[in-house]
N, C-alpha and C positions, 0 to 999 in steps of 0.2 A: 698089451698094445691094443687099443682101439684101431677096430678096421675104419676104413674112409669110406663113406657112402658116395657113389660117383653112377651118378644117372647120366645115360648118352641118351642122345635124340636125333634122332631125322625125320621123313615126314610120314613115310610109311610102316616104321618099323619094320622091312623086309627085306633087307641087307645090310647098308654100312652099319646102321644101332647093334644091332643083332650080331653082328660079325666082330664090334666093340666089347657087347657084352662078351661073345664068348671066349675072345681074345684074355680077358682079365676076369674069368668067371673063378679060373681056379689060383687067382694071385691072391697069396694072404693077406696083404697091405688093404685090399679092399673088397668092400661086397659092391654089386654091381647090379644096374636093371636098366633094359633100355627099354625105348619106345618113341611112337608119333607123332607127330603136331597135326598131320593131316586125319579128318573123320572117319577115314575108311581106312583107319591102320591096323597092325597085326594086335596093340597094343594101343592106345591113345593114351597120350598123357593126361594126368589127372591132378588134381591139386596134392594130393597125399603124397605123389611122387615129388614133386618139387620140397615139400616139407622132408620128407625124410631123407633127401640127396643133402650131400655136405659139399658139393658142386654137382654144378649141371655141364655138362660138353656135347656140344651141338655140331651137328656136321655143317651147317649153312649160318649167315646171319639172319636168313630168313627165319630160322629156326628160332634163332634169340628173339625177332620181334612177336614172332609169334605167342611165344611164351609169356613176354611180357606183358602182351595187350591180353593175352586171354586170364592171363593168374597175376594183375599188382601186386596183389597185398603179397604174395607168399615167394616172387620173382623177384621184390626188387630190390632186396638187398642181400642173395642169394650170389656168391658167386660163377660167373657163367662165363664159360670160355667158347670162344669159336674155331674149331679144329681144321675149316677150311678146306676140307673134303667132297668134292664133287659127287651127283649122282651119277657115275659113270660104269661102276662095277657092281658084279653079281656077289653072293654071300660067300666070306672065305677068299677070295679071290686075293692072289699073292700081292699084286700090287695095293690093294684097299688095305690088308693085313698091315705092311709095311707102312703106309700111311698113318695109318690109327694109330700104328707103337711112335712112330718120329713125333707125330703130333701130343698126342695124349701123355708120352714118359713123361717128359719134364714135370709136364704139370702135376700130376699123379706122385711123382717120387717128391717134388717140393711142400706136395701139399700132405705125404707120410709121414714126412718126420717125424 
């Protein structure tokens, strides 16, 4: 079985991303990396990352345009979901946990098959 390559993104990589990856870091269905759209992140995104995700999941729409105006060529025919997650909680935080699995399962277990 091929794992799924599924990149998250927020803007600073220093909670919801990070909390995404580490939610699904030890899931065999996929390997996983998060990171920033904003300059001053823990992790900024980079174009190699959008290459080697087999989807991207973004905590904001802000996130999507971001990505797109900054990487065309390697965003645009990438699929990218928006997970619709607010910046409102710290790393780990039960309620963000439970967000990321509601939002992120579907898509993640439709796209393991």
């Amino acid at each position: 079985m091929t794992r799924l390559n599924v990149l998250f993104v927020c803007s600073k990589n220093q909670w919801r991303s990070p909390t995404a990856e580490a939610i699904y870091r030890r899931d065999d269905r996929v390997s996983v990396r998060s990171r920033g759209t904003a300059k001053g992140a823990v992790q900024t995104i980079r174009s190699d990352d959008i290459v080697w995700a087999d989807v991207v999941l973004v905590m904001e729409d802000k996130h999507r345009q971001r990505i797109l105006a900054d990487f065309p060529g390697e965003a645009n025919f990438k699929p990218m979901h928006v997970l619709d997650i607010p910046d409102d909680y710290q790393f780990m935080d039960d309620e963000l946990v439970e967000l990321i699995r509601s939002a992120a399962e579907p898509i993640i277990a439709g796209l393991a098959e």
